[in-house]
PDB file with one MODEL, atoms N, CA, C and O in Angstrom:
MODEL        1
ATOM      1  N   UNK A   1     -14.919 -23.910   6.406  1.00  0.00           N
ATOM      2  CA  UNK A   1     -14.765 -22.946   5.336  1.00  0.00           C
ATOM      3  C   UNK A   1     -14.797 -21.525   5.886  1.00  0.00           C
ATOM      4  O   UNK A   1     -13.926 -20.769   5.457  1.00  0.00           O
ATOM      5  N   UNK A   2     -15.589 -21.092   6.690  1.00  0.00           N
ATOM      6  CA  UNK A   2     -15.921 -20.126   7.323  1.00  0.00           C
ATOM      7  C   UNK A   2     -14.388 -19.254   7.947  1.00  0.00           C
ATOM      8  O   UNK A   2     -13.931 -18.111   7.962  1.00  0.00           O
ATOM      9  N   UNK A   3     -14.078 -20.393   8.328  1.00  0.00           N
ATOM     10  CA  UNK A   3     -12.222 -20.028   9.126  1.00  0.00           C
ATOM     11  C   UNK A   3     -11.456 -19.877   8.199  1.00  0.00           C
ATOM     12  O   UNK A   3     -10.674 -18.928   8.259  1.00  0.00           O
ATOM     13  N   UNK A   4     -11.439 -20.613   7.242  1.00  0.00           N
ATOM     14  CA  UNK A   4     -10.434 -20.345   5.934  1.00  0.00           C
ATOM     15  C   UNK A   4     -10.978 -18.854   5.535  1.00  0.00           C
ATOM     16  O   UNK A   4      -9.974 -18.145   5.467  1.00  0.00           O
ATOM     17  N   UNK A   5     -11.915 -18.233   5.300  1.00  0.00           N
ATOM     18  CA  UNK A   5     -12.232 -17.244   4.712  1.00  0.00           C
ATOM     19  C   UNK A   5     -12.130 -16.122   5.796  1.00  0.00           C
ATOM     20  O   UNK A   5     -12.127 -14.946   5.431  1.00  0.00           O
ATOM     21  N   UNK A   6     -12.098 -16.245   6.292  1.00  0.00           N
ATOM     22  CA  UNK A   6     -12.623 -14.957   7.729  1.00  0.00           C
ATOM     23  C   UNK A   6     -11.624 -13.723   7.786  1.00  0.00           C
ATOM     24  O   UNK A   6     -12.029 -12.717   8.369  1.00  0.00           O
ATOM     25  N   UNK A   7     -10.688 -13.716   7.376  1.00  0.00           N
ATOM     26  CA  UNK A   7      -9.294 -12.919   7.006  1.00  0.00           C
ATOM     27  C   UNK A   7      -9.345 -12.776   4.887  1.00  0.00           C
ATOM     28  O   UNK A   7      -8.289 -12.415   4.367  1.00  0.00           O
ATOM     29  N   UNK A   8     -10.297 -13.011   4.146  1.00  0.00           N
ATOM     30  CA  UNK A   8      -9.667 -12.895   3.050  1.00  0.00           C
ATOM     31  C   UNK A   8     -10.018 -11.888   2.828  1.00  0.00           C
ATOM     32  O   UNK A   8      -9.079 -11.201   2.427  1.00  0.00           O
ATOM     33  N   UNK A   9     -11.548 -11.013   2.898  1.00  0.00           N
ATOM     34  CA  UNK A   9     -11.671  -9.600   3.031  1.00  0.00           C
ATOM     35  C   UNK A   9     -10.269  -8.754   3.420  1.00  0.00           C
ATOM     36  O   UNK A   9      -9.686  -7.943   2.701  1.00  0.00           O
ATOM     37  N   UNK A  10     -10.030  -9.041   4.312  1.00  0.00           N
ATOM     38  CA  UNK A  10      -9.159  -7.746   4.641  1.00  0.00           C
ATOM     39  C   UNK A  10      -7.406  -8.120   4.076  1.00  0.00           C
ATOM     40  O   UNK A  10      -6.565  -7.298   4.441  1.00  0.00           O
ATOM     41  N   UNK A  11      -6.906  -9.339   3.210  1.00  0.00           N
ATOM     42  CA  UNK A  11      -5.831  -9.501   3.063  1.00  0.00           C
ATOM     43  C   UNK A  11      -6.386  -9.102   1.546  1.00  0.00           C
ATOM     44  O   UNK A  11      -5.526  -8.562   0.850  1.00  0.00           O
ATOM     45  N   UNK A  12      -7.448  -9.249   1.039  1.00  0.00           N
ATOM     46  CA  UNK A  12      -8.125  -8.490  -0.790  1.00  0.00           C
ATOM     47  C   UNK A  12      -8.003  -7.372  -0.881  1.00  0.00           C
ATOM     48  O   UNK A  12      -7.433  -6.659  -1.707  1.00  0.00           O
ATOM     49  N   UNK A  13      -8.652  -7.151   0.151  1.00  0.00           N
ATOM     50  CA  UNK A  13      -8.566  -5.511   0.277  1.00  0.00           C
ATOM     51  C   UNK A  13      -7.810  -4.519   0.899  1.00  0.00           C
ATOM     52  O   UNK A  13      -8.133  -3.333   0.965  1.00  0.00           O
ATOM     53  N   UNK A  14      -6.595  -5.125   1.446  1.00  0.00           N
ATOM     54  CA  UNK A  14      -5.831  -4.257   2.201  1.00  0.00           C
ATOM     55  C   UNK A  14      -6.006  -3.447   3.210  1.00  0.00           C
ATOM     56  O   UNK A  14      -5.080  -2.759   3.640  1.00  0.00           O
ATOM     57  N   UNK A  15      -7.594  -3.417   3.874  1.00  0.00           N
ATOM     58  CA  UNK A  15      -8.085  -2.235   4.070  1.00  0.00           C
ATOM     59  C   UNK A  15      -7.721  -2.213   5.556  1.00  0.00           C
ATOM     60  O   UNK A  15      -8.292  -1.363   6.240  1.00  0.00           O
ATOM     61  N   UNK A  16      -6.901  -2.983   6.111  1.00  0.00           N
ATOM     62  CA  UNK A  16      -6.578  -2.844   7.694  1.00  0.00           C
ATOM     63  C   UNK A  16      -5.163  -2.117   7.467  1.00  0.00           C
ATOM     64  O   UNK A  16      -4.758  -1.187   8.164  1.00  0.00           O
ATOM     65  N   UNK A  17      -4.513  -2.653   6.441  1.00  0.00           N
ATOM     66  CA  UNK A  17      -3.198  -1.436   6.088  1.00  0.00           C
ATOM     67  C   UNK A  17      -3.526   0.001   5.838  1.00  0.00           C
ATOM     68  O   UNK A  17      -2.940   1.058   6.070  1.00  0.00           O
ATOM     69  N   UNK A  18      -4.474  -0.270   5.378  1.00  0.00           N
ATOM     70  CA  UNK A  18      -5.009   1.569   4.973  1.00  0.00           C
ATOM     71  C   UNK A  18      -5.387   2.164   6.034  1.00  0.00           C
ATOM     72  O   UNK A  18      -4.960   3.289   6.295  1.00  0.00           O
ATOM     73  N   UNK A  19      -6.369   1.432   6.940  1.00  0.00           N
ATOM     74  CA  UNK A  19      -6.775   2.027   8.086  1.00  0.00           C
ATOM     75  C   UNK A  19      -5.692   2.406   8.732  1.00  0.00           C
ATOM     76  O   UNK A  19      -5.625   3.584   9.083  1.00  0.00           O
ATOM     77  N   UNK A  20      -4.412   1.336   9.087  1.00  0.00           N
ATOM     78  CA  UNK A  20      -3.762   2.017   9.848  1.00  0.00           C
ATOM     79  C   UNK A  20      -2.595   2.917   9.324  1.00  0.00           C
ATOM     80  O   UNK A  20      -1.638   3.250  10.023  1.00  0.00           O
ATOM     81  N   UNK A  21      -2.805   3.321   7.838  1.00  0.00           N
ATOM     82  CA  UNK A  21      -1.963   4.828   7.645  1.00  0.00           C
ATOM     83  C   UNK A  21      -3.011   5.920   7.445  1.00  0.00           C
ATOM     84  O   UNK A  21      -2.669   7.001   6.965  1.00  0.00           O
ATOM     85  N   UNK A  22      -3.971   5.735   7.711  1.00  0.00           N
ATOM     86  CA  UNK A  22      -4.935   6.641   7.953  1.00  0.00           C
ATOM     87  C   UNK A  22      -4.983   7.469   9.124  1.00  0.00           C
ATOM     88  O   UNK A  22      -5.212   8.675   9.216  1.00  0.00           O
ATOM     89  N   UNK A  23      -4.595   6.170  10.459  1.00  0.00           N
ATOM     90  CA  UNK A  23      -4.933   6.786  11.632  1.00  0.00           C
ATOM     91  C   UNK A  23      -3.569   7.338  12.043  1.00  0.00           C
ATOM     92  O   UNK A  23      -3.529   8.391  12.680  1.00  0.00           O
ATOM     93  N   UNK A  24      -2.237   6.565  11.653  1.00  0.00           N
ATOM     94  CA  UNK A  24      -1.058   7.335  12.262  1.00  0.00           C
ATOM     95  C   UNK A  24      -0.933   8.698  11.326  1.00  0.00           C
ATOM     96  O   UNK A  24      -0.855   9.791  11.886  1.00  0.00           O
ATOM     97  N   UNK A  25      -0.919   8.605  10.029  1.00  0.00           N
ATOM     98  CA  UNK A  25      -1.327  10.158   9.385  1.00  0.00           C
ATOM     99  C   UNK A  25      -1.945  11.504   9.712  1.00  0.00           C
ATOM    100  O   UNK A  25      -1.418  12.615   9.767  1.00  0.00           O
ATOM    101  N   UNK A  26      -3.442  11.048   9.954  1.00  0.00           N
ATOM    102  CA  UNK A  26      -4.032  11.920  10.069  1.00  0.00           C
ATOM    103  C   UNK A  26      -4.769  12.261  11.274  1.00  0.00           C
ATOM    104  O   UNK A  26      -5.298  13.373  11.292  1.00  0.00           O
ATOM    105  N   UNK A  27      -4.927  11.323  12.523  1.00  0.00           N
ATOM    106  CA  UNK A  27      -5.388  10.798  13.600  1.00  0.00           C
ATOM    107  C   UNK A  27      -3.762  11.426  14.790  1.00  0.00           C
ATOM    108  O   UNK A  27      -3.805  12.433  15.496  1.00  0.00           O
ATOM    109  N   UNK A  28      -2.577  10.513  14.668  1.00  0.00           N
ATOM    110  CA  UNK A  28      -1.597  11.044  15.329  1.00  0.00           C
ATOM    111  C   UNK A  28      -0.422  11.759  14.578  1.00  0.00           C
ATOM    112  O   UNK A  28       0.750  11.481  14.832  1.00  0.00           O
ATOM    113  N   UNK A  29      -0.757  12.620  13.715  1.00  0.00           N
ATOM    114  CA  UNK A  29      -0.004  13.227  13.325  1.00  0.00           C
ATOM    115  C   UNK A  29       1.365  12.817  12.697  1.00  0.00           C
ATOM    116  O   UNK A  29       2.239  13.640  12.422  1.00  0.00           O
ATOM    117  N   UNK A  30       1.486  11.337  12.475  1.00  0.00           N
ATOM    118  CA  UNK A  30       2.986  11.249  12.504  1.00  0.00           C
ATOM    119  C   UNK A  30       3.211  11.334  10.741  1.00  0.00           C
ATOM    120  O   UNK A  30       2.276  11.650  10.006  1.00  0.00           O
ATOM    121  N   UNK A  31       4.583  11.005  10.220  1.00  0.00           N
ATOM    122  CA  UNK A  31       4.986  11.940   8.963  1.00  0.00           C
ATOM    123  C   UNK A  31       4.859  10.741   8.076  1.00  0.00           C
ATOM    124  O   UNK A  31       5.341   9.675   8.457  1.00  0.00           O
ATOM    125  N   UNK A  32       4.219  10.835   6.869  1.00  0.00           N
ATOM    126  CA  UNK A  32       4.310   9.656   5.835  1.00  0.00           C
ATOM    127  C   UNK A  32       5.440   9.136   5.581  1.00  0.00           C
ATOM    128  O   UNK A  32       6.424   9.609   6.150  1.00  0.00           O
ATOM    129  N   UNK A  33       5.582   8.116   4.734  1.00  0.00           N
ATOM    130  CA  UNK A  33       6.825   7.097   4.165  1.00  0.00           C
ATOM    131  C   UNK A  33       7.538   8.284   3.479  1.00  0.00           C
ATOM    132  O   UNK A  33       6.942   9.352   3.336  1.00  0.00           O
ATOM    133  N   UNK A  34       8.436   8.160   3.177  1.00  0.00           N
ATOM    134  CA  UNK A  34       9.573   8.818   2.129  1.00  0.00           C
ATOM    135  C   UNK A  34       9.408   8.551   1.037  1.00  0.00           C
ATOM    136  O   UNK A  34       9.519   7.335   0.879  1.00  0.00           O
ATOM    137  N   UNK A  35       9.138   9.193  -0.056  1.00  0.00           N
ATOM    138  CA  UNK A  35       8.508   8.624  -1.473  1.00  0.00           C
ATOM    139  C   UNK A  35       9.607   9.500  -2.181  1.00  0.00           C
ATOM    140  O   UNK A  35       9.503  10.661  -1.785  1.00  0.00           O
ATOM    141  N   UNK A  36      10.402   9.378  -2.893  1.00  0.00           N
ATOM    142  CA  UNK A  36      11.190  10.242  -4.358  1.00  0.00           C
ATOM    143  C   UNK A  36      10.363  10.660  -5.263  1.00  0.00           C
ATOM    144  O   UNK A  36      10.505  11.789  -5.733  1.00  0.00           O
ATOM    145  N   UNK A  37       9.135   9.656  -5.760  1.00  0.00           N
ATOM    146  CA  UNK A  37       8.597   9.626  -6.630  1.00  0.00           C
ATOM    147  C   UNK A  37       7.029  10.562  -6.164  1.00  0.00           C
ATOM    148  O   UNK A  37       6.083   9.877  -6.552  1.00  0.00           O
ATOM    149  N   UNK A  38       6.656  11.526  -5.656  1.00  0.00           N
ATOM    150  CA  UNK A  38       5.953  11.603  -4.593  1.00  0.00           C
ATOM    151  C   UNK A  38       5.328  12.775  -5.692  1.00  0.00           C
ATOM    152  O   UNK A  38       4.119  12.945  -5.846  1.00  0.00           O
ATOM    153  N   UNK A  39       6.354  13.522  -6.398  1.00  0.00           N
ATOM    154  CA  UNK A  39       5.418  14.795  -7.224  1.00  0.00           C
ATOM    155  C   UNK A  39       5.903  14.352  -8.626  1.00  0.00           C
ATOM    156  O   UNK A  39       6.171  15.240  -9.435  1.00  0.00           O
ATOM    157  N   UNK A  40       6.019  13.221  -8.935  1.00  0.00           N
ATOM    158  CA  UNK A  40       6.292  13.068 -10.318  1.00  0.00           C
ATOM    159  C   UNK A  40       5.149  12.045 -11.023  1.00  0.00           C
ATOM    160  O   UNK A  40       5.058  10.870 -10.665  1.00  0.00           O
ATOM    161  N   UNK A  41       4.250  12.656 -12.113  1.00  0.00           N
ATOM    162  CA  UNK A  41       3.373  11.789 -12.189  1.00  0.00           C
ATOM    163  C   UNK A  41       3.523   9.800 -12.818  1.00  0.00           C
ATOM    164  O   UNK A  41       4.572   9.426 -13.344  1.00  0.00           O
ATOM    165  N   UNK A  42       2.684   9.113 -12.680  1.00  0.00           N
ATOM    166  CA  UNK A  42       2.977   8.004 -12.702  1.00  0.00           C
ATOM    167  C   UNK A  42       3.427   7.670 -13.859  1.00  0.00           C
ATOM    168  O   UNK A  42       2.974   6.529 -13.944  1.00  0.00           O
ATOM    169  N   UNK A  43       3.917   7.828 -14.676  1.00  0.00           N
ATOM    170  CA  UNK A  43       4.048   7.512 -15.794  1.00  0.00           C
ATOM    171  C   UNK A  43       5.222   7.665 -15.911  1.00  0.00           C
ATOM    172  O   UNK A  43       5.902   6.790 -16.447  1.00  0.00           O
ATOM    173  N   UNK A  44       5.639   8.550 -15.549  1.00  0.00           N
ATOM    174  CA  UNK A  44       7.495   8.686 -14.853  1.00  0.00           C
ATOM    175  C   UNK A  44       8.182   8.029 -13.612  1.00  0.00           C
ATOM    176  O   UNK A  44       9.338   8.114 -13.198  1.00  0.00           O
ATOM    177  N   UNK A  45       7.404   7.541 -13.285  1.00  0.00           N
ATOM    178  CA  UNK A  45       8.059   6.526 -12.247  1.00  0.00           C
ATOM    179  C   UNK A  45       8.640   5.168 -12.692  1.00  0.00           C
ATOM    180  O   UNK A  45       8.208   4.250 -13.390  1.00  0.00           O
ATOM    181  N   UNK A  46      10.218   5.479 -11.767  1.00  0.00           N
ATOM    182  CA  UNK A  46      10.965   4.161 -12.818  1.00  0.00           C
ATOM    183  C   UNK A  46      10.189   2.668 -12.005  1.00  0.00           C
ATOM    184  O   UNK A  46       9.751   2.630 -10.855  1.00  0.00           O
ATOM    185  N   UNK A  47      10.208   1.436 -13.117  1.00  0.00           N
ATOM    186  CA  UNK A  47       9.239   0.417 -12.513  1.00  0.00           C
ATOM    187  C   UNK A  47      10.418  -0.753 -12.672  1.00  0.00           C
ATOM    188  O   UNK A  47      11.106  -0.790 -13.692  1.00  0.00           O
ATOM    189  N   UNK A  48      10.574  -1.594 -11.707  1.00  0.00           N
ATOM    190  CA  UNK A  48      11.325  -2.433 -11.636  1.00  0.00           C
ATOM    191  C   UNK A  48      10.826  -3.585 -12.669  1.00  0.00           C
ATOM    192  O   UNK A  48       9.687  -4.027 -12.814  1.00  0.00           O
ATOM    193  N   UNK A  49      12.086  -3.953 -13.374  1.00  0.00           N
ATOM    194  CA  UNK A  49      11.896  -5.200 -14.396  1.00  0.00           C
ATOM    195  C   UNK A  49      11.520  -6.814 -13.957  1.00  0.00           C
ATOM    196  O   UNK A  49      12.283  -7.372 -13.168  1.00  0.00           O
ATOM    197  N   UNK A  50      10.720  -7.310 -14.312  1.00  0.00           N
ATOM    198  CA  UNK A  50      10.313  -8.544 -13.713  1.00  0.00           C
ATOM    199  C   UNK A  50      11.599  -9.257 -14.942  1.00  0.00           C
ATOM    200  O   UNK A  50      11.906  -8.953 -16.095  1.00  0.00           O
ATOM    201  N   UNK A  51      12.051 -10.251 -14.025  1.00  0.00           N
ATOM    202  CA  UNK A  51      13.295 -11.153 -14.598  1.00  0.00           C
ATOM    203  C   UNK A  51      12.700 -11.631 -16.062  1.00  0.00           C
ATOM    204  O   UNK A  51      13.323 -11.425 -17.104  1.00  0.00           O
ATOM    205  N   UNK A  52      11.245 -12.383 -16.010  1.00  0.00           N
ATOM    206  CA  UNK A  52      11.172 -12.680 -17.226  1.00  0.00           C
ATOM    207  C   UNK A  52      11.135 -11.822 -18.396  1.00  0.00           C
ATOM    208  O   UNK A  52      11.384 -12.454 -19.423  1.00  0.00           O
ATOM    209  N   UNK A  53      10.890 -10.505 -18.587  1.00  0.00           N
ATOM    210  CA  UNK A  53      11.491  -9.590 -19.362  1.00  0.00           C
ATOM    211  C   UNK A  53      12.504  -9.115 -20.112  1.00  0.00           C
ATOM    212  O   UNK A  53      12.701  -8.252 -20.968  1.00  0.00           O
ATOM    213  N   UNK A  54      13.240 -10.178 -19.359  1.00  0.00           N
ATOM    214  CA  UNK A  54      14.699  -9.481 -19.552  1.00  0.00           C
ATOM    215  C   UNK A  54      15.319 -10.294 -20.631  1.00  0.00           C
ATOM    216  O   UNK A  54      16.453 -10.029 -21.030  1.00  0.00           O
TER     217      UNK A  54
ENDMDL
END
């Protein structure tokens, strides 16, 4: 059980993805993702339709 679990922390929490836009960000300087939606608040952001919706 121990092995099955040992990775679910960090695939729950994302937090090894975060760490590493943390460190190329702000650590080596390099330039964030490309966002369109980047100064428009969330509520205006267009959201893709899940098929069953439709």
């Amino acid at each position: 059980m121990d092995y099955l679990m040992r990775q679910s922390s960090c695939i729950a929490g994302g937090t090894t993805e975060m760490a590493r836009n943390v460190i190329a960000d702000r650590l080596l300087g390099m330039p964030r993702e490309v966002t369109p939606d980047r100064d428009r608040p969330f509520r205006d952001v267009p959201k893709n339709a899940s098929p069953a919706s439709k």
